[in-house]
C-alpha positions in Angstrom: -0.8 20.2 4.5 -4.4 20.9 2.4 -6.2 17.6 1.6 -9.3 17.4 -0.6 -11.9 13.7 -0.8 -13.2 14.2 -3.8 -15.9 12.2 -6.0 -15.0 10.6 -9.2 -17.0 13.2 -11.2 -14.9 15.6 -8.8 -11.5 14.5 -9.9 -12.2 13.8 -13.5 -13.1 17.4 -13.7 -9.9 19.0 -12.2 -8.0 16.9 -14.5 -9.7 17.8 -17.4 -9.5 21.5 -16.4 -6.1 21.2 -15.8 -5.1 20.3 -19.4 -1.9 18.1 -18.7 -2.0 15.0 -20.8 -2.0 12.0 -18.0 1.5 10.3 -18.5 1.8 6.6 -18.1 3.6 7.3 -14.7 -0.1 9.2 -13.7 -1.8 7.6 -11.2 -5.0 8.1 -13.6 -3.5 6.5 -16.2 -5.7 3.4 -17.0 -8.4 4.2 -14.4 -11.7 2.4 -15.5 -13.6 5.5 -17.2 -10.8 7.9 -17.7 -11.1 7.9 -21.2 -12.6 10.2 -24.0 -15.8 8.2 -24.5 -16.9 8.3 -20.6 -16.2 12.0 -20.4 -18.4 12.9 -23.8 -21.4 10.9 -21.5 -20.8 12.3 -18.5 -20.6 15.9 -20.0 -23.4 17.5 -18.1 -22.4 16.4 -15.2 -19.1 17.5 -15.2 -21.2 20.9 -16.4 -22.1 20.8 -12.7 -19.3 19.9 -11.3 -17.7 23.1 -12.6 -20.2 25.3 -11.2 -19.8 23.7 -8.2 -16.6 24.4 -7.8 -16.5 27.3 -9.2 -19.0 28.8 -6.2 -16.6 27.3 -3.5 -13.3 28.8 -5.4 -11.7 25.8 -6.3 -12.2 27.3 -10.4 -12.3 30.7 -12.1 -13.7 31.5 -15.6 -12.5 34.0 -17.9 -14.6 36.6 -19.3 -15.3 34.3 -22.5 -16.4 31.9 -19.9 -13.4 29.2 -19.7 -12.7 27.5 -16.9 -9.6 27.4 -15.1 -8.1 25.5 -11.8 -7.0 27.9 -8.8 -2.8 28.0 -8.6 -2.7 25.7 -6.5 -5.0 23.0 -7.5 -3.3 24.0 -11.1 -0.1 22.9 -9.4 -1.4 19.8 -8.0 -2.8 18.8 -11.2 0.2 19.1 -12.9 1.7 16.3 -10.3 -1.4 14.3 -10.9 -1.6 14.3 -14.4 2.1 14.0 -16.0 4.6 12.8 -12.5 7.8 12.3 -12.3 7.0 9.2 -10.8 4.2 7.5 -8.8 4.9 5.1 -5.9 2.4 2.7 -4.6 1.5 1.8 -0.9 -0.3 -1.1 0.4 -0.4 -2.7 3.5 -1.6 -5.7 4.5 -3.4 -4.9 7.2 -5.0 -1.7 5.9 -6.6 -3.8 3.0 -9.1 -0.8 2.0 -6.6 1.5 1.6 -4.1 2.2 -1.4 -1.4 5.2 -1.3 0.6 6.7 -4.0 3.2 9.1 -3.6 3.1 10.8 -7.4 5.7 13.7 -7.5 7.7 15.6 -9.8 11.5 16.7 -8.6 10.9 17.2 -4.6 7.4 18.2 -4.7 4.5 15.4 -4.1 1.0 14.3 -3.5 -0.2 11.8 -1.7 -3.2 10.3 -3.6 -5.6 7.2 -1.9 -8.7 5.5 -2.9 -11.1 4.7 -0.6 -12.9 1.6 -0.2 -14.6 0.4 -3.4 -13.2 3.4 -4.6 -16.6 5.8 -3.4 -14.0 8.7 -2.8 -10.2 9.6 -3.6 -8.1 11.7 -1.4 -5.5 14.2 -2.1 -3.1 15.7 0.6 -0.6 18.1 -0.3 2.1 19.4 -0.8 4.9 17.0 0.3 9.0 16.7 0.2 10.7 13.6 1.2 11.1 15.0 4.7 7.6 15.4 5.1 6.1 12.0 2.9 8.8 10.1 5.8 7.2 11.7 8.6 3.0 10.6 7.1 4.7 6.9 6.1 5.9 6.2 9.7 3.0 7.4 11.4 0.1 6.3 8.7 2.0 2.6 8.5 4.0 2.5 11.9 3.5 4.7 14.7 0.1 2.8 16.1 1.7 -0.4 15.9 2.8 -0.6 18.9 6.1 -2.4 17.9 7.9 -3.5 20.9 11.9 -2.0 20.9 13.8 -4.0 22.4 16.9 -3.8 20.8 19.7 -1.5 21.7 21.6 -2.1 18.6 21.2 -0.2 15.7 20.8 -2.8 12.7 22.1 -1.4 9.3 22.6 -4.9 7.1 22.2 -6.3 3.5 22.6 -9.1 1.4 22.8 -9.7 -1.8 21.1 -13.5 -3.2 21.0 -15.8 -6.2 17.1 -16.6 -6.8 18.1 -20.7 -5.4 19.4 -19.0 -2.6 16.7 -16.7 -1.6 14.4 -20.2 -2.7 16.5 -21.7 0.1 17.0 -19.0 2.9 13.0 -18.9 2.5 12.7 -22.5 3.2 14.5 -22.4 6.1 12.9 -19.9 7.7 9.5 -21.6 7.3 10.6 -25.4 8.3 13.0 -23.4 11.5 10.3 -21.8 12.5 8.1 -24.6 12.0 10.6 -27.0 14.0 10.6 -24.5 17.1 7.1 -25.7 18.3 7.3 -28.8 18.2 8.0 -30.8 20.5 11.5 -30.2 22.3 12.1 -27.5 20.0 14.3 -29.3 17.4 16.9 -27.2 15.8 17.5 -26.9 12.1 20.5 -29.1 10.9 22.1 -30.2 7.4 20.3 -33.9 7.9 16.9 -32.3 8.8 17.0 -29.9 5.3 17.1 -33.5 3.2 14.1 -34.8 5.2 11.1 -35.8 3.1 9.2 -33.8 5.7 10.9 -30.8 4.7 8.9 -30.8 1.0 5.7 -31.9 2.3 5.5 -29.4 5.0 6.8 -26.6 2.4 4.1 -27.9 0.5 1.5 -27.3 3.2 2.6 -23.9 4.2 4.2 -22.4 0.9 3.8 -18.9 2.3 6.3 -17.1 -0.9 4.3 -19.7 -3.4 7.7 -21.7 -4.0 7.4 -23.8 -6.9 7.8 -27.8 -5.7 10.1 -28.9 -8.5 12.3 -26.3 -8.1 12.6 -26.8 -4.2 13.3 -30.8 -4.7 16.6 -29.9 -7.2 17.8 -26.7 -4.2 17.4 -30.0 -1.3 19.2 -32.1 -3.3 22.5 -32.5 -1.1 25.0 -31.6 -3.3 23.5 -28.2 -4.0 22.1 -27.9 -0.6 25.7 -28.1 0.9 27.0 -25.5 -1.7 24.4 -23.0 -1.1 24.3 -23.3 2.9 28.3 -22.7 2.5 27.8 -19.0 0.1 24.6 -18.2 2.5 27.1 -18.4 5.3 30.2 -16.8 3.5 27.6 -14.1 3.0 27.2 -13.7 6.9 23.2 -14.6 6.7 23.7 -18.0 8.4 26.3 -19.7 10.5 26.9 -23.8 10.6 28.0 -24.8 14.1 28.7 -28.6 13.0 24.9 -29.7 11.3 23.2 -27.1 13.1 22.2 -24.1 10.9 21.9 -20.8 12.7 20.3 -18.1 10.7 20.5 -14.3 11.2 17.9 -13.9 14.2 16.2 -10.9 12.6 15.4 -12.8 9.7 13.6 -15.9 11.2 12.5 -14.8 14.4 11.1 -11.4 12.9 8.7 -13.8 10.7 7.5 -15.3 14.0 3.3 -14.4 14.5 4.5 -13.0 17.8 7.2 -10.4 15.9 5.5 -10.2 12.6 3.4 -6.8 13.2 2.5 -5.4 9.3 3.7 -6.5 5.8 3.8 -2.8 3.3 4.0 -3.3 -0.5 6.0 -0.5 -2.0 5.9 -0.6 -6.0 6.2 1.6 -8.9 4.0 2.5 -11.8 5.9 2.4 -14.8 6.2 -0.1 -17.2 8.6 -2.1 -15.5 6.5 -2.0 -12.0 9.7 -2.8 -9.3 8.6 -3.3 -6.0 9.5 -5.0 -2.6 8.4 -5.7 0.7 8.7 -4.3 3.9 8.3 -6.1 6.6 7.7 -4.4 10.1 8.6 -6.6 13.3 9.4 -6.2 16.9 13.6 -6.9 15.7 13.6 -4.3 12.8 12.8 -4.0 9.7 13.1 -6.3 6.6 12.9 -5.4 3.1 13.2 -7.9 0.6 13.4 -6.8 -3.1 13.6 -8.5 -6.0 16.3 -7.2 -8.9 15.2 -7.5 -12.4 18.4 -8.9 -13.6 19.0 -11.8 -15.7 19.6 -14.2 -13.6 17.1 -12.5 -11.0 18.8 -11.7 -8.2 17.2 -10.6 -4.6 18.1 -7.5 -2.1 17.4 -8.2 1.8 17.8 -5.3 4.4 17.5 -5.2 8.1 17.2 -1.7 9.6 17.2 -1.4 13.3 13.7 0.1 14.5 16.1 3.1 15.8 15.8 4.5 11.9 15.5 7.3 11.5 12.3 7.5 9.1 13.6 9.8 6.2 16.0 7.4 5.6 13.9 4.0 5.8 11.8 6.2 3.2 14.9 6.7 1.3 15.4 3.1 1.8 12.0 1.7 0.4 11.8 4.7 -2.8 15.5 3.4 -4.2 14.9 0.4 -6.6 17.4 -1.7 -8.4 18.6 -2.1 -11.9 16.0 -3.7 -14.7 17.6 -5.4 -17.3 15.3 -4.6 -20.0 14.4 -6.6 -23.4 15.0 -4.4 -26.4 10.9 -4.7 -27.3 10.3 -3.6 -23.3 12.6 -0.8 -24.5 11.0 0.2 -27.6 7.4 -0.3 -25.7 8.7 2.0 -22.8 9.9 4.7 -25.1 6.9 4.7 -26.4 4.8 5.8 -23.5 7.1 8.8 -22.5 
C-alpha cells in the first residue's frame, strides 16, 4: 500500500493534471474551491506545484512542455476524479477524521481529510479484501471489545417506521428502568405510563418526534405492534413483561456501547446506516428509502469475519425514487 498527505494546492493539481472530469460520485465534487474561478487565481501557485512535483517524480512533461501524472498517480486519479462509487466513513469517536472508499469495479482508494481539512490523505490501491482488513483495524481492532460470546450471531429484521419508533422507545425506557431502583422490568402497563413520554422526551437519543410517539403508546396500537415485533422474533411477551432480543438493548448499554460508524454514500440519493460496535456484536440499523420507509436491523456476532461485515455495511437497500429525483439523477451521470 503507497499513501500520499497532500496539501490542497497539492491535490487540486493532480486532478487537474489528470484530465478526468470529477463525477458527481467524486469525492471532489462540491469541495469549497474546486471550481474554475479558484483555479484561474490560484494559477501560479499551482505553476509551483507542478515543478514541484515534477523534481520529486510524481509528473513528467513532454518535449512541448505538458505536464503529465506518473501511471500510477494517473490511475489513482482516474478513481478520484470519475468513481464508480464513493463511500463515506465516520466515527463517532474519531470526530477529526472522515474516510471515503471511492472505487471503480474492484479497485479503490481510500481518501481522508484531516482536521480542519490542513491535509488529505490517499492510500492505495485497495480490493474489498484489503479495504476489510484497514476498516476492522482503523475502526475496531484497538477497541478493546470484550468477546464473550461463543455464539456466532447472524440475524435481521425487517421494520415498519412505528415499529422501529417503538422498538427504539423501549430500548431507551428498558434500559432506563434497569437502574432504578429494584431494577423494574419493562411490561405492557409500564409502556402506557405518562413517564414513558416525559422521560423519552428527556432522553430522545434517535430525535423521535413527540406526537408521533403519543399515537404508537396509544394501547390499541401499542398491543398490535408489540404482537408483529414479537411474531418477528425481536421481542418475546412472557405475560406483561416484554423481553427484547438481548443484543439489541443490552448492546446500547454505556458499559457495551464501545463506537457508533456512519457508513453513507455520495450520490444523489445519499443511503446510509449505522453500525454500532458493542461488547454482544454488532448492530447495523439502516434505513430503506421506500414508501412507506421501512428499516433494516442486523446483529453480526463479533466472530465475523471482516470481509463480510464490509460486505455487510457496502450493500444498501432499494430507493424508491420520485420521477424529478430521476430526471435530476440522470442528469449528473
Amino acid at each position: 500500500m503507497a499513501l500520499l498527505i497532500l496539501r490542497k494546492d497539492e491535490l487540486e493539481v493532480l486532478s487537474l493534471i489528470n484530465g478526468n472530469q470529477i463525477n458527481s460520485f467524486s469525492v471532489l465534487n462540491g469541495m469549497d474551491g474546486f471550481d474554475r474561478e479558484s483555479f484561474i487565481e490560484k494559477r501560479e501557485t499551482h505553476k509551483e506545484v507542478i515543478e514541484s512535483f515534477v523534481n520529486d517524480g510524481a509528473i513528467w512533461k513532454d518535449k512541448a512542455g505538458r505536464p503529465y501524472l506518473i501511471r500510477e498517480l494517473q490511475g489513482v486519479f482516474n478513481i478520484i476524479n470519475s468513481p464508480e462509487k464513493t463511500i463515506r466513513i465516520k466515527a463517532a469517536s474519531k470526530k477529526d477524521l472522515v474516510a471515503y472508499y471511492t472505487y471503480v469495479g474492484d479497485m479503490g482508494v481510500i481518501f481522508s481529510i484531516g482536521k480542519n481539512e490542513e491535509f488529505y490523505t490517499v492510500a492505495y490501491t485497495f480490493n474489498r479484501q484489503l479495504l476489510s482488513t484497514w476498516f476492522y483495524d482503523e475502526f475496531i481492532g484497538d477497541l478493546g471489545v470484550d468477546n464473550k460470546s461463543e455464539s456466532d450471531i447472524n440475524t435481521n429484521w425487517e421494520l415498519s417506521g412505528d415499529e422501529f419508533d417503538l422498538l427504539t422507545v423501549m430500548i431507551i425506557f428498558k434500559n432506563h428502568l434497569k437502574q432504578m431502583d429494584g431494577g423494574r422490568q419493562l411490561t405492557l402497563e409500564s409502556m402506557g405510563d405518562s413517564d414513558v413520554l416525559s422521560y423519552i422526551n428527556e432522553n430522545n437519543y434517535f430525535n423521535l418526534n413527540a406526537e408521533h410517539m403519543q399515537k404508537i403508546l396509544d394501547k390499541d396500537n401499542l398491543e398490535l405492534m408489540l404482537q408483529s415485533l414479537s411474531d418477528k422474533g425481536i421481542l418475546k411477551m412472557n405475560d406483561q413483561v416484554i423481553d427484547i432480543h438481548e443484543v439489541l438493548h443490552k448492546g446500547f448499554e454505556k458499559v457495551n456501547l464501545r463506537d457508533i460508524v456512519e457508513i453513507s454514500e455520495m450520490t444523489p440519493f445519499m443511503r446510509g446506516k449505522n453500525l454500532y460496535i458493542t461488547n454482544l456484536g454488532y448492530m447495523i440499523f439502516e434505513p430503506v428509502m421506500v414508501n412507506p420507509m421501512k428499516w433494516r436491523i442486523s446483529i453480526l456476532g463479533l466472530k465475523v469475519y471482516p470481509f463480510k461485515l464490509l460486505g455487510e455495511l457496502m450493500e444498501f437497500g432499494p430507493v424508491q425514487a420520485s420521477e424529478l429525483l430521476k430526471k435530476q439523477f440522470k442528469e449528473k451521470l
